[in-house]
N, C-alpha and C positions, 0 to 999 in steps of 0.2 A: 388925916394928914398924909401925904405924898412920904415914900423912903426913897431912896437913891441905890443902888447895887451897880456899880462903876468902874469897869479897873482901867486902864491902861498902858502899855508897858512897851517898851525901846529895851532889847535886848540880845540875845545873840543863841539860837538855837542850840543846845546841848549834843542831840545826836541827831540821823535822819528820822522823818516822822514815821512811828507805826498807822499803818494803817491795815482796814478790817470791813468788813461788810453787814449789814446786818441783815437778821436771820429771816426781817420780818418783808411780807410781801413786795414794799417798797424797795427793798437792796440799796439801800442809801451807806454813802462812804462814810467811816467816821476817819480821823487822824489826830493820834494825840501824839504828843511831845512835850520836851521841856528848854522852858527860855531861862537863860541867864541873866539877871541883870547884877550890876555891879555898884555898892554907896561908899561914899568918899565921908569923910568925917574928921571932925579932929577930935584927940580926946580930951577930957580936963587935964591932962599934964601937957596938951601941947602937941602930941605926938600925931603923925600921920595916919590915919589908918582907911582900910575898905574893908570889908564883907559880900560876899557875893552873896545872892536869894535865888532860888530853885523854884518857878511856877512852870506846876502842869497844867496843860492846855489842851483841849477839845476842841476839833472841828466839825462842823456834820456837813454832807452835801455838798453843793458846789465848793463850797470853799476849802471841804477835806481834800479833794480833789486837786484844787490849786496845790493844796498842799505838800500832795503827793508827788507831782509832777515838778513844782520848783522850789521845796525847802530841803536842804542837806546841812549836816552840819557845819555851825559857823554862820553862816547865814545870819544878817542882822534884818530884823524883822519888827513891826510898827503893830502890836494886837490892840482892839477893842475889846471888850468884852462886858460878861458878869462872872460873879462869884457862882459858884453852885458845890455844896456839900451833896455827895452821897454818902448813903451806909451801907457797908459791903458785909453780909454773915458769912463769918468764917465756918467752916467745920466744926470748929472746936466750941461754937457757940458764941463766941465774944465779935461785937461789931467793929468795924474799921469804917473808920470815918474820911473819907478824900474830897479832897477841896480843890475845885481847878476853877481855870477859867474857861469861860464857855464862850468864842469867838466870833462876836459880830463881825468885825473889821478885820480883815490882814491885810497889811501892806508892806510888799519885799522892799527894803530899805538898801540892798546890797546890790552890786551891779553884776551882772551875767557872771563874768568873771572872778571876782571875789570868792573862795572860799576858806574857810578854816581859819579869818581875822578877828582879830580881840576888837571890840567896842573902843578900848582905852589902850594904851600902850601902857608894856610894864613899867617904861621910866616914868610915867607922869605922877608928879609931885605938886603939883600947883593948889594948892590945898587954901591959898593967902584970902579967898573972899567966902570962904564956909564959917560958920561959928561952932563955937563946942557943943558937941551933940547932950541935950541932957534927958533921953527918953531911954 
């Protein structure tokens, strides 16, 4: 049976991308960062509310590249990707687990000009066609 590993995300870059080189023959770019996105909900009492989520992102090669060159922060930005978990050993012996997405697709969703803009503006209240969240 076929799995699916999918992400997608519409969001708004956190800071400028790090980017790095690798050590190995190829010198191929990597550029991670982290996208912003933001959920709108209501609660069971009625009440308005959002949460913002935090995903780290990996680029490699031509596209770290793009990266490099035209993501800053703020920047709202269209990723494709997959999931991918590493295990990092610490010194101290215990493993750290990180979870990113791995970037097929980027597409700069901002215009040249644009930087440092929220996705949603702080006044927006329009909450009237969501249901109450119950997960």
């Amino acid at each position: 049976m076929r799995t699916i590993n999918k992400v997608i995300l519409i969001g708004n870059v956190t800071k400028d991308p790090f980017i790095k080189t690798t050590g190995a023959l190829a010198d191929k770019k990597i550029a991670t960062f982290t996208v912003a996105t933001n959920r709108y909900y209501k609660a069971p009492n009625g009440e308005a509310m959002n949460e913002a989520e935090y995903t780290n992102c990996v680029a490699w090669g031509p596209l770290a590249e793009r990266a490099e060159q035209f993501l800053t922060k703020g920047k709202l930005v269209y990723i494709e990707g997959r999931l991918k978990t590493r295990i990092i050993d610490k010194e101290d012996g215990t493993k750290l687990h990180k979870t990113e997405v791995v970037i097929g697709q980027l597409i700069f969703l901002s215009k040249r000009e644009d930087t440092h803009e929220e996705m949603v503006p702080e006044d927006f209240d329009d909450f009237s066609d969501l249901e109450t969240d119950k997960f």
